[in-house]
Steps between C-alpha positions, in 0.01 A plus 500: 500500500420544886755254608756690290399842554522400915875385391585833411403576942888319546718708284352882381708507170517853341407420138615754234256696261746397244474105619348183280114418484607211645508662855290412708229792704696587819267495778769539754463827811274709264451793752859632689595470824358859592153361437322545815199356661233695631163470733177404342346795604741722344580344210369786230469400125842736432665308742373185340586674171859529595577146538328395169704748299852407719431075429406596134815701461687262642404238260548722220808578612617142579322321161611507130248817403482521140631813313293703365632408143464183561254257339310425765449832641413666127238230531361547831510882454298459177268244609407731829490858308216717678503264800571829721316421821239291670263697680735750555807262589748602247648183360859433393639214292838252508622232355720218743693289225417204719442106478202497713193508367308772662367872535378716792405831554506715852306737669692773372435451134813311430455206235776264442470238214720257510666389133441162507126557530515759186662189338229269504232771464357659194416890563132442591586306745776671668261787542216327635760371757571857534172595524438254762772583741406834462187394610645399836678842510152717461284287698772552778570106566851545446548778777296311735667192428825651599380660776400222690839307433672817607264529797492172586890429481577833703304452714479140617810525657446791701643751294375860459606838519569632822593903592544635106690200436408138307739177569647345227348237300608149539690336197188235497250740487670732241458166304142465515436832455670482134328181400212627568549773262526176201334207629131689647286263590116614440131387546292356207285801560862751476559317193162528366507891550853555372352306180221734460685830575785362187228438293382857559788643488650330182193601295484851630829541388472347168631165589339161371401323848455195293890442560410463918300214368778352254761531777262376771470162215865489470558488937267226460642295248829539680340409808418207354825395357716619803273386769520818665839531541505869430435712777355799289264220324403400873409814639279626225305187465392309829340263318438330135108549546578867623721557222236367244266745673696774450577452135098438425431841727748668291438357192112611550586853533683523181256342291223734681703808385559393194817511489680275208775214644839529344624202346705291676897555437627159313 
């Protein structure tokens, strides 16, 4: 999926709302050319804000979004009823009627599920992927993940604000900026913590967290068969033994609460 979604850097193809779920996720200039870059030292969490909500416009803007009578989205809506906020980060859901395999959410709240991945997973499992991006969202990985792209891309080539007024962002770094938004890369540690805040969160809100453990058992047996070749399998799961870990951790937790395990969808 990487290679292809890096494809998508050559031509920025506006896809229609309306368009086929066989489109592929357009990565493309997520943030416009008004985007500007700003100092370190002044670089505020509105500020910050700002360009999360203009990339995650853009995308919604330039993907296949799902209607809200469609399917997917009567789904999603359902499945995430009472899913309001995360420690006070008001959350928002979409659908992208996409090939790729993949979700993310952003440090704004916004939580984009991808319809392939609703394809090949039941409704436990789509919510304790849910519940685990989410995770990332609360625990603040996902701001601080895009804040040192944005950081580090503004600023290693010199560029900052300079008398009330920010240069332009280069077409490269507008780039990296926007896959970071999708393709996060985080610690075992960020990953352990943004399982633990799901599981939380799931059960809090009536949600069976044994479906973080069924999807985290489907990842791996995809793993397995794809050898990795899925870039949202890759950067939730370092490792097999990691991944084996993390199901057992989970897994533990359940069966400490008591909590029953829904039978497997046939």
């Amino acid at each position: 999926m990487k290679k292809n979604l890096l494809k998508t850097f050559a031509v920025a193809v506006a896809l229609s709302a309306a368009a086929p779920v066989s489109a592929q996720f357009n990565l493309g200039k997520a943030i416009g050319a008004g985007v500007k870059a700003v100092k370190a030292a002044t670089l505020t969490d509105s500020e910050m804000a700002a360009y999360v909500k203009e990339s995650v416009d853009w995308m919604d803007k330039n993907n296949p979004v799902a209607e809200a009578d469609d399917p997917y989205t009567v789904r999603l809506m359902k499945l995430t009823e009472g899913l309001n906020d995360a420690d006070g980060i008001p959350l928002n859901f979409k659908v992208y009627k996409v090939i790729d395999v993949n979700a993310f959410a952003c440090a704004d709240g916004s939580v984009r599920v991808f319809s392939s991945l609703m394809d090949i997973m039941s409704d436990d499992e789509l919510l304790g992927i849910i519940g685990h991006e989410i995770g990332h969202v609360a625990k603040h990985h996902s701001k601080n993940a895009f804040r040192t792209t944005l950081l580090s891309d503004a600023l290693k080539d010199g560029i900052a604000a300079t008398g009330g007024k920010a240069a332009a962002l280069t077409e490269s770094q507008l780039m990296a900026l926007s896959q970071s938004l999708i393709d996060a890369k985080y610690s075992q540690k960020q990953e352990s913590e943004a399982d633990d805040y799901g599981y939380e969160f799931l059960k809090a809100n009536g949600k069976n967290p044994w479906g973080m453990v069924q999807a985290f058992e489907k990842f791996q047996n995809m793993e397995g068969q794809s050898g990795g070749s899925s870039s949202y399998i890759s950067k939730m799961f370092s490792s097999h033994p990691e991944t084996a870990a993390r199901i057992k951790r989970m897994t533990e937790r359940c069966e400490k609460d008591g909590i029953p395990r829904p039978a497997a969808e046939k």
